[in-house]
C-alpha positions as CSV (number, residue, x, y, z in Angstrom):
1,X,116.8,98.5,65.7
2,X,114.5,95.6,65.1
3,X,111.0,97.2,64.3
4,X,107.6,94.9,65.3
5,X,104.0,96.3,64.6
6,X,101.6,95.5,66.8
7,X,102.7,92.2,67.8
8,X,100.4,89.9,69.6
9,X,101.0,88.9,73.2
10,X,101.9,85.1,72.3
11,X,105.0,86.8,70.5
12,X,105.7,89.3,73.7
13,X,107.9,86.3,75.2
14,X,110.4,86.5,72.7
15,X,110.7,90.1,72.5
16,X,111.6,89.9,76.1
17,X,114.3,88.2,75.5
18,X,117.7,89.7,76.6
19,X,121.8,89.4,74.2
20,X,123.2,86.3,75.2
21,X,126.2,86.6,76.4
22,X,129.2,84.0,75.6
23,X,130.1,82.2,78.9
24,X,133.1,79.9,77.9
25,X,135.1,78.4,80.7
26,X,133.6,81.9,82.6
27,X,133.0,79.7,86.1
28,X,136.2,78.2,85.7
29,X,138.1,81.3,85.0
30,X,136.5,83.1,88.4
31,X,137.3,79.7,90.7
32,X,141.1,79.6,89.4
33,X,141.6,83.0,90.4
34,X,139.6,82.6,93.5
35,X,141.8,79.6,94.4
36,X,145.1,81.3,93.3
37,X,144.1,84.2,95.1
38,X,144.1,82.8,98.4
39,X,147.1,80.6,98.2
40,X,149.3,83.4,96.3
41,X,147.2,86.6,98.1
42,X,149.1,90.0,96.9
43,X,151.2,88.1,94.2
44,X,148.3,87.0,92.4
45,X,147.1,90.0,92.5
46,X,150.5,92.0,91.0
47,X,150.3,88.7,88.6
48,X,147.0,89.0,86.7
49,X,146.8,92.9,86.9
50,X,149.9,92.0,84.6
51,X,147.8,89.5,82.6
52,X,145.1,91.2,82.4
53,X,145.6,95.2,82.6
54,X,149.0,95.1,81.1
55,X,150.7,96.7,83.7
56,X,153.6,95.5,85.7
57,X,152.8,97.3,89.6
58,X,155.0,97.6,92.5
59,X,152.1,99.0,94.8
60,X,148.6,98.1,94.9
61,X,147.6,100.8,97.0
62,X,147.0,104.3,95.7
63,X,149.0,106.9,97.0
64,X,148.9,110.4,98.4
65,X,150.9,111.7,95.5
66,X,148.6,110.0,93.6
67,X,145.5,111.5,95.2
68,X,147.0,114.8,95.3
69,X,147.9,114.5,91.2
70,X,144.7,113.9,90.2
71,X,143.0,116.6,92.2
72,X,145.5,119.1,90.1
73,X,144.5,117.3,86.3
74,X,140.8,117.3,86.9
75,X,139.5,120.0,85.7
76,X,137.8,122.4,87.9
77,X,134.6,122.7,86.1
78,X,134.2,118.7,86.4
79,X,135.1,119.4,90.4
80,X,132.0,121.6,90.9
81,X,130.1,119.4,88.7
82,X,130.8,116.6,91.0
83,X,129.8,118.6,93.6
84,X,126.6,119.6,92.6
85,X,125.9,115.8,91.9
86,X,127.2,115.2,95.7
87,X,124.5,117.3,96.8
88,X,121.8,116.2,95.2
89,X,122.5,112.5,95.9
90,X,123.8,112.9,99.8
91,X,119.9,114.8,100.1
92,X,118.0,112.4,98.6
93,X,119.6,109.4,100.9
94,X,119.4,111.3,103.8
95,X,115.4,111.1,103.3
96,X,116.0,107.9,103.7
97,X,117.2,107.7,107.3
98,X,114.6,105.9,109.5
99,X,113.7,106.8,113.6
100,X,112.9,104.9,116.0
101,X,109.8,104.1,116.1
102,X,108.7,102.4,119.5
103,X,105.9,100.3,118.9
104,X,103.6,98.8,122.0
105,X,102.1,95.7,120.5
106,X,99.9,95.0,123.4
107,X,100.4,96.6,127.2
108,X,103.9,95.9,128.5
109,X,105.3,94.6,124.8
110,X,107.4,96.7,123.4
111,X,109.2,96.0,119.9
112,X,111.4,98.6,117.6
113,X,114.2,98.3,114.8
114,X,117.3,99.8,114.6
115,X,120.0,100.8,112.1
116,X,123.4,99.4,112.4
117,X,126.2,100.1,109.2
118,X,127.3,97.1,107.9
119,X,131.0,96.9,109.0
120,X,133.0,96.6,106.4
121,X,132.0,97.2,102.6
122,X,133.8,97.1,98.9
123,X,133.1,98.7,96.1
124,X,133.9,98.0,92.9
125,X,134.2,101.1,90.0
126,X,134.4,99.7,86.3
127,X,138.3,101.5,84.8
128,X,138.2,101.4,80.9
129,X,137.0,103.5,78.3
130,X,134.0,104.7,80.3
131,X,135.6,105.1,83.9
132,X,132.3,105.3,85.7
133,X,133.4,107.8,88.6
134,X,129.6,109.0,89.2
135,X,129.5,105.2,90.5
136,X,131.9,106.2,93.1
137,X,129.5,109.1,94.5
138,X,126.3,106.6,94.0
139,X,127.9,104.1,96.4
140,X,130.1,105.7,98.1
141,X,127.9,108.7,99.8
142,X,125.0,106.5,101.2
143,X,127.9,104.2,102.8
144,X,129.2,107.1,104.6
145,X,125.8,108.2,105.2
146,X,125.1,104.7,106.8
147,X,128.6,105.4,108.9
148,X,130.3,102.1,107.8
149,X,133.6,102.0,109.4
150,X,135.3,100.9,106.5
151,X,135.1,101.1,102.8
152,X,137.3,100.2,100.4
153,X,137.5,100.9,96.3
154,X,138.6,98.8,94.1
155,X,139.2,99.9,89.7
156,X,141.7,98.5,87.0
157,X,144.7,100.8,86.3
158,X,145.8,101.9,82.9
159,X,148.6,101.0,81.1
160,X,150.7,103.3,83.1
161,X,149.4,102.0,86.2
162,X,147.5,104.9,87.3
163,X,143.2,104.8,88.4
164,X,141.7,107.5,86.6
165,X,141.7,110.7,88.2
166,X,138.7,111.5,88.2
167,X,137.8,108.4,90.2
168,X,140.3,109.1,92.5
169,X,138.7,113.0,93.0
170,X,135.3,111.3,93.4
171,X,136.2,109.1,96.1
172,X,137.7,112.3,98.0
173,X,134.7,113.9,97.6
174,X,132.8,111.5,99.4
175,X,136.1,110.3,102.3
176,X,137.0,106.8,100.8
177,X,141.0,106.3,101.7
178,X,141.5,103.0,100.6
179,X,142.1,102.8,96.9
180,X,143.3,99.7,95.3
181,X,144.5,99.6,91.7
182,X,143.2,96.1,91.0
183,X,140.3,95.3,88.9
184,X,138.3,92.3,87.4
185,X,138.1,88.9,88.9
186,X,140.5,89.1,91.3
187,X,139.3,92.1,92.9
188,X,136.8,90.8,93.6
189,X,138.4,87.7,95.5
190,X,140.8,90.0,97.2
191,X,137.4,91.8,98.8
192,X,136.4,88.1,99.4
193,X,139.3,86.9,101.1
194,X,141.1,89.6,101.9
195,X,144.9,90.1,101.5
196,X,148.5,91.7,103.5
197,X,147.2,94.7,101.5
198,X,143.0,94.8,100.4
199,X,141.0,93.7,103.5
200,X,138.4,91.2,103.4
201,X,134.5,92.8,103.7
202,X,131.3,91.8,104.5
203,X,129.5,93.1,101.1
204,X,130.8,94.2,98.0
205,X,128.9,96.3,95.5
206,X,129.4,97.8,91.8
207,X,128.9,97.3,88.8
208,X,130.9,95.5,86.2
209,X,131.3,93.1,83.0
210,X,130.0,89.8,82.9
211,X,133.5,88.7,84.9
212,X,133.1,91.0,87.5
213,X,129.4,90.0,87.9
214,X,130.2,86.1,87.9
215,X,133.4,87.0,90.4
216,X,130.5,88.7,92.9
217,X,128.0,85.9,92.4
218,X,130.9,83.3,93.3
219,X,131.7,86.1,96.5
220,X,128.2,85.4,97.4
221,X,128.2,81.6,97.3
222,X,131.3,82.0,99.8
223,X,129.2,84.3,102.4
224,X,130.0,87.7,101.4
225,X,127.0,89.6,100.6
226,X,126.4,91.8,97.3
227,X,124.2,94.5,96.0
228,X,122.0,92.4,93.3
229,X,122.3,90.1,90.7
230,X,123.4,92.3,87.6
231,X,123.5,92.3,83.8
232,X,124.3,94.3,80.7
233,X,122.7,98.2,81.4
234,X,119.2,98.6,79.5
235,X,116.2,100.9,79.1
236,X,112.6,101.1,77.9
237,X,111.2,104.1,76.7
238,X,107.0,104.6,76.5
239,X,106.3,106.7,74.0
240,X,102.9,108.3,72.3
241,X,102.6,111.2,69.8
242,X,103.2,114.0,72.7
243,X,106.9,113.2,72.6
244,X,110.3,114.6,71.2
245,X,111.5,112.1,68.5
246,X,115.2,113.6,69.0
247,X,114.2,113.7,73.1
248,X,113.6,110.0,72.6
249,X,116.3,109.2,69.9
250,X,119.1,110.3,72.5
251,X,118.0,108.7,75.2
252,X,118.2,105.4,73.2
253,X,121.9,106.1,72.2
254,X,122.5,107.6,75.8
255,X,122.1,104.1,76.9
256,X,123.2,102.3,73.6
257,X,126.8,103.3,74.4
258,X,127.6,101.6,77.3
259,X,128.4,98.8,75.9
260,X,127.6,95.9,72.6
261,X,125.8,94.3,75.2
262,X,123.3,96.9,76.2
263,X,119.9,97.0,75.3
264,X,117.2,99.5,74.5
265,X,113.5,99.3,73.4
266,X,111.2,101.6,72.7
267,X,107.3,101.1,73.1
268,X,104.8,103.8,71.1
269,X,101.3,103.8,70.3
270,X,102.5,106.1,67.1
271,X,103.6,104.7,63.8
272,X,104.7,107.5,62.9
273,X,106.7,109.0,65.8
274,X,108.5,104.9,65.5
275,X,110.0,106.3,62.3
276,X,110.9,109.9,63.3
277,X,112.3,108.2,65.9
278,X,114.6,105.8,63.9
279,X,115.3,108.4,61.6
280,X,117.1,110.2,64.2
281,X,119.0,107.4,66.1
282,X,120.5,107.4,62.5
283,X,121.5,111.0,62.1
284,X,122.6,111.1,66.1
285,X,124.6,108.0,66.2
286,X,127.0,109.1,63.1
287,X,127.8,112.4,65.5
288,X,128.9,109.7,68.4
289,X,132.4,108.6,69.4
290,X,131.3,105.6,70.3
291,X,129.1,104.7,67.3
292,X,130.7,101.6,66.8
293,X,129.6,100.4,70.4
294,X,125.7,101.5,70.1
295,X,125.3,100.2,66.5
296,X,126.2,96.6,68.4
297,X,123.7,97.5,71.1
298,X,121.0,98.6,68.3
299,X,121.3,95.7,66.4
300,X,120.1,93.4,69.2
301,X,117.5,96.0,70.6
302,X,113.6,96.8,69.6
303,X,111.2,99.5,68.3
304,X,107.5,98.0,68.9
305,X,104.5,99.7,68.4
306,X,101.2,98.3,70.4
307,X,97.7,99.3,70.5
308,X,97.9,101.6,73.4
309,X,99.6,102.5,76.5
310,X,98.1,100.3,79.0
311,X,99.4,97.7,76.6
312,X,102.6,99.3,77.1
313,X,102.8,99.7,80.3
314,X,102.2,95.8,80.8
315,X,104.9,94.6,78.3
316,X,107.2,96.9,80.4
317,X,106.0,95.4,83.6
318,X,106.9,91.7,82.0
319,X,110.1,92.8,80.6
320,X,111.3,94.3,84.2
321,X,113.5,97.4,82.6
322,X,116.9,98.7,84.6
323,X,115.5,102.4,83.3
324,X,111.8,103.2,82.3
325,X,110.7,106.6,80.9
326,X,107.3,107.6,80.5
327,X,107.5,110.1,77.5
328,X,103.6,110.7,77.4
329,X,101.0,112.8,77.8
330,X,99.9,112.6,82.1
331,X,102.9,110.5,82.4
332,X,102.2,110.7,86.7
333,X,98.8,109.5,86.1
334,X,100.9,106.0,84.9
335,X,102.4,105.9,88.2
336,X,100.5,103.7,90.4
337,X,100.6,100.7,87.1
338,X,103.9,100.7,87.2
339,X,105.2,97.2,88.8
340,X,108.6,96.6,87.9
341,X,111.0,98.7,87.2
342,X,114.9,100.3,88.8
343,X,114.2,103.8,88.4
344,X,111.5,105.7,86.6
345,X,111.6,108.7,84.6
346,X,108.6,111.0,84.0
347,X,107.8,113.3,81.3
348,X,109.6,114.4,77.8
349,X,112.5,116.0,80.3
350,X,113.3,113.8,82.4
351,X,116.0,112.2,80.9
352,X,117.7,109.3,82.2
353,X,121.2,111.0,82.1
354,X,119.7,112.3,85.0
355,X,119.3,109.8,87.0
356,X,122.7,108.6,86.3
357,X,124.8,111.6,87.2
358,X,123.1,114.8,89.4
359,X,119.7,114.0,90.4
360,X,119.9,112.5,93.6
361,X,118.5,108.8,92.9
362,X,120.9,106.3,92.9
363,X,122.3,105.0,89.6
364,X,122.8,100.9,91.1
365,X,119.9,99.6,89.5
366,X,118.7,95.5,89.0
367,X,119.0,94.5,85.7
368,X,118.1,91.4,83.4
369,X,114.9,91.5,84.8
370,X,115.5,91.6,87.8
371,X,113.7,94.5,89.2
372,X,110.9,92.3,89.5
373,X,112.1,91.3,92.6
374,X,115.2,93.6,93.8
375,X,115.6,97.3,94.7
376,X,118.0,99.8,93.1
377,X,121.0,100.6,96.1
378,X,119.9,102.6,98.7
379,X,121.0,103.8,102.5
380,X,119.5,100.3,103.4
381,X,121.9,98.5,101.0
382,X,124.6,99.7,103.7
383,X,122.5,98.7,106.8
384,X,121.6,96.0,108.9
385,X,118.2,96.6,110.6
386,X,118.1,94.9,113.9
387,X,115.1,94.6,115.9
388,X,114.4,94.6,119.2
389,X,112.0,93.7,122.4
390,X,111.0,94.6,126.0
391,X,108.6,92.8,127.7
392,X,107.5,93.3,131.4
393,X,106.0,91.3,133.9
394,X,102.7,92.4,133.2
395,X,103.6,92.1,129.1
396,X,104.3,88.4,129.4
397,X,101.0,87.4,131.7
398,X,99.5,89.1,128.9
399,X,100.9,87.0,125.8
400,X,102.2,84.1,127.9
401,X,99.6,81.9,127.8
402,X,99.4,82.3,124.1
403,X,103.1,81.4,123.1
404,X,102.4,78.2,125.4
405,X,99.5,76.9,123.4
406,X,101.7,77.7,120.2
407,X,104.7,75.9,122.0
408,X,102.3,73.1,122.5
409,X,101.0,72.4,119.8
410,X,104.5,72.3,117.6
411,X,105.7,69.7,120.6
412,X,108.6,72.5,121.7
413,X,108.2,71.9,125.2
414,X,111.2,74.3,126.1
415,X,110.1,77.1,124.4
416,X,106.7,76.4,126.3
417,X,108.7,76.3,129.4
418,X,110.4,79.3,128.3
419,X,107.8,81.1,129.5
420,X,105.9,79.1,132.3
421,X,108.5,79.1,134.7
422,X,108.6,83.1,134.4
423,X,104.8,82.7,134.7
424,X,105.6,81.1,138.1
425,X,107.8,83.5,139.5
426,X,105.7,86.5,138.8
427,X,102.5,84.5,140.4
428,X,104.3,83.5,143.4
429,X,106.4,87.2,143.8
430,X,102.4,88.7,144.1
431,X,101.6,86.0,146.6
């Protein structure tokens, strides 16, 4: 990691600064399949999954068999892990389930809102060497929560043309039937346009490589809706001389290994708990399989130390982290000057492995600085909210005369009459 001692705040701009990532030919890449996608529709599809994957398929669709398969490799252990994970997540969106709440603005107005599922959804689960199946439970139970009629799953096969099976188990867990082994680009433009075999949606959302995220962005400038912008996965970790150096070391490397692109910092007030803390990413990243991965994601991450934890707390409000823990001392009493952030983590154990397996909060959180402005996935992410009115006789003689003045005075003489020739009827009805 790249170490900086109390750095001024002219310098914090550049310690902001996220891994560039290469982008050659990367728009022209996602609108060639887009296009061939639609004029070629399932054959593009068996065509770059043989580019791409390496894997000649017959059948997009997952099958029964194949359902039933991977319910007998997965391990029981991982079953009732997955379950307890279920739990804890369908409970925590089900807070989130809004009444309706009838509210009388003035005597005979009557406003509300009300929930509606958004029709037709697609989620996208990342295959690979980290199949992220606990992405399948994080989207897939508030959807069913939100009762959309239909949701579809798309992930990359393997070189034998198989979806892992742990995916598979995950989406019968939460009651997604429509599995499609395609990943990349152009599942994303098969969930755009639709095809004889993947149905178009109305929103798609998952994560994904910097493909799949320029794919959903292009998806978006078509008219299909999507979860958030996204980025490489990242976390910041506060830290004072209260903490766990190893606590803090392996939730560095916990986040380190998702990919070369990845980023971590870490923010202390303690000199000395920076170098404990380095000296134990070193001893814990030669015990990981995928050391090669988070030495990438180290070299182009940061170890700072600053004056104290207000400071701390406002770099990490300016930097806009995916994942923020709190490792200090009265870490709830921080709470309220947090700004910016996907999902926080409080105390030394409160680790954000947590978060993105079994704790109940969802684990589809803004990135690149984004959570400045966008919210993690929720229930709402699967919802429209529609709102309504009811307005009586008596309601409109009361605001009437108001929205004709307004009318007026933007020279929108329908709207004004809108509501005078109702004035009218109810004046000459009472005579």
């Amino acid at each position: 990691m790249q170490t900086y001692i109390y750095p001024s705040i002219s310098e914090w701009s550049l310690l902001f600064q996220r891994p560039i990532q290469p982008r050659e030919d990367l728009q022209n890449t996602v609108l060639q399949i887009f296009e061939d996608l639609k004029n070629l529709q399932d054959q593009a599809l068996f065509d770059y999954t043989e580019k791409f994957d390496g894997v000649k398929l017959s059948n997009i669709l997952v099958s029964n068999q194949e359902k039933e398969r991977a319910q007998q490799i997965v391990s029981e252990d991982l079953k009732q892990a997955m379950k307890l994970a279920f739990d804890n997540i369908q409970q925590f969106h089900l807070s989130q389930k809004e009444q309706k709440k009838i509210v009388e603005t003035m005597p005979g107005v009557n406003c509300w809102r009300e929930s509606r599922p958004i029709e037709k959804v697609g989620i996208y689960i990342p295959g690979g060497s980290a199949p992220l199946f606990s992405s399948v439970l994080m989207l897939g139970i508030p959807a069913t929560i939100a009762g959309c009629p239909y949701i579809s799953l798309c992930s990359p096969p393997d070189i034998n043309g198989k979806i892992n099976p742990a995916i598979l188990v995950a989406a019968q867990l939460v009651g997604i039937r429509n599995i499609y082994k395609v990943g990349g680009i152009q599942a994303i433009a098969a969930l755009t346009f639709g095809t004889p075999t993947i149905k178009a949606v109305d929103k798609i959302l998952g994560p994904g490589n910097q493909y799949v995220t320029a794919a959903k962005q292009t998806a978006q400038s078509l008219g299909i809706a999507i979860d958030m912008p996204a980025g490489p996965s990242e976390l910041l970790i506060i830290a004072d001389e209260s903490s766990n150096p190893e606590f803090v070391a392996a939730d560095l490397l916990s986040q380190a290994e998702h990919g070369t692109d990845s980023q971590v910092i870490l923010l202390t007030t303690s000199r000395d708990l920076l170098e404990q803390v380095l000296n134990q990413l070193s001893h814990q990243l030669s015990f990981l399989s995928r050391k090669a991965i988070a030495s990438q994601a180290l070299a182009h991450s940061r170890a700072i130390v600053l004056e104290c934890l207000e400071d701390c707390i406002a770099f990490s409000n300016l930097y806009a982290p995916e994942h923020l823990i709190l490792a200090v001392k009265n870490a709830n009493a921080y709470v309220d000057k947090i700004t910016a952030a996907g999902s926080v983590f409080l105390g030394n154990f409160s680790c954000e492995s947590a978060g993105d397996y079994a704790s109940g909060t969802n684990h589809t959180l803004p990135t690149n600085g984004y959570s400045k402005s966008y919210s993690g996935v929720s229930l709402d992410s699967f919802i429209k909210k529609i709102s309504f009115q009811e307005i009586t006789a008596q309601g409109l003689q009361n605001i009437g005369p108001s929205i004709e003045k307004m009318a007026e005075a933007e020279q929108l003489y329908a709207h004004k009459n809108a509501v005078s020739v109702r004035l009218k009827s109810i004046i000459s009805n009472k005579i």
